[in-house]
Every structure is written in C-alpha cells, then in structure tokens.
C-alpha positions, 0 to 999 in steps of 0.5 A, spaced: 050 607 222 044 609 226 047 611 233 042 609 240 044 612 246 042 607 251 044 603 258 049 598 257 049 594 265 056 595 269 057 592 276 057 586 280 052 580 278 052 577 286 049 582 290 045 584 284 048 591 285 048 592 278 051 600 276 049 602 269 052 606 263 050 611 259 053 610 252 053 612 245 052 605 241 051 602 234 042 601 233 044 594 232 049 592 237 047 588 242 047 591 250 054 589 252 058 590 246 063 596 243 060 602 245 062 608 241 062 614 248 061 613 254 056 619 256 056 617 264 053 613 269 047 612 273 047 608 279 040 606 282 042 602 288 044 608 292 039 613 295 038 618 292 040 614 285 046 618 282 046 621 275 052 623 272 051 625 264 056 629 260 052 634 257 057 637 252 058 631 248 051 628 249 048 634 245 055 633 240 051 626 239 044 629 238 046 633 234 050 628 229 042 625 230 043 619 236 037 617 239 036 617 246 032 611 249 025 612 254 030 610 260 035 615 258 030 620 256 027 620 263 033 620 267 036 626 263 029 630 266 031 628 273 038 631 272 036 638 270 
C-alpha cells in the first residue's frame, strides 16, 4: 500500500471558509475518505494562514516511505 500525505477538505461549505487536513492517506483513496493519521491542519482564511503539522509523526511517515504532495511540501517549508 502506497501511502500520500496530502490535504483532505474540512470546514464549512456556506461561507466557503474551508480548513484543511494534513493526512496520511492510502495512494489510491479518494480525498474525503478514511484517512490512516491525521498529521495536523492548515487554515488559510485566516491572516496569517495557521499551519500546525505533527513533526514527529510525519517524519514516522517519511521514513515508512509516504510521500508528500507539492502543497504539503510547500507548507512544510513555510513552518520552518
């Protein structure tokens, strides 16, 4: 099982004020399905975006061999 770590949308749908999950997620899943861990959660609406990301166990999913989509990647570089 190859494993994603990638957004799943969270929030609420009438304001279009979406929030979003970082989450440890089967390849082949689609986005709001079970996720496997949720690594934390990225908030854009407000100013500054919030980023909160578990360190520790998305480095225990890196080293398992998940792979991070372009998005988290970027938002992983903006938290350091």
């Amino acid at each position: 099982m190859e494993v994603r770590i990638r957004l799943q949308k969270a929030g609420k749908k009438a304001n279009k004020r979406y929030n979003y999950r970082i989450v440890a997620i089967s390849r082949e899943s689609a986005r709001q399905s079970r996720t496997l861990e949720i690594l934390g959660h990225y908030d854009p609406s407000k100013k500054p975006a919030s980023i909160f990301i578990k360190k520790e166990n998305l480095d225990k999913w890196l080293k398992n061999g998940a792979q991070m989509s372009e998005t988290v990647r970027s938002l992983v570089k903006k938290q350091k």
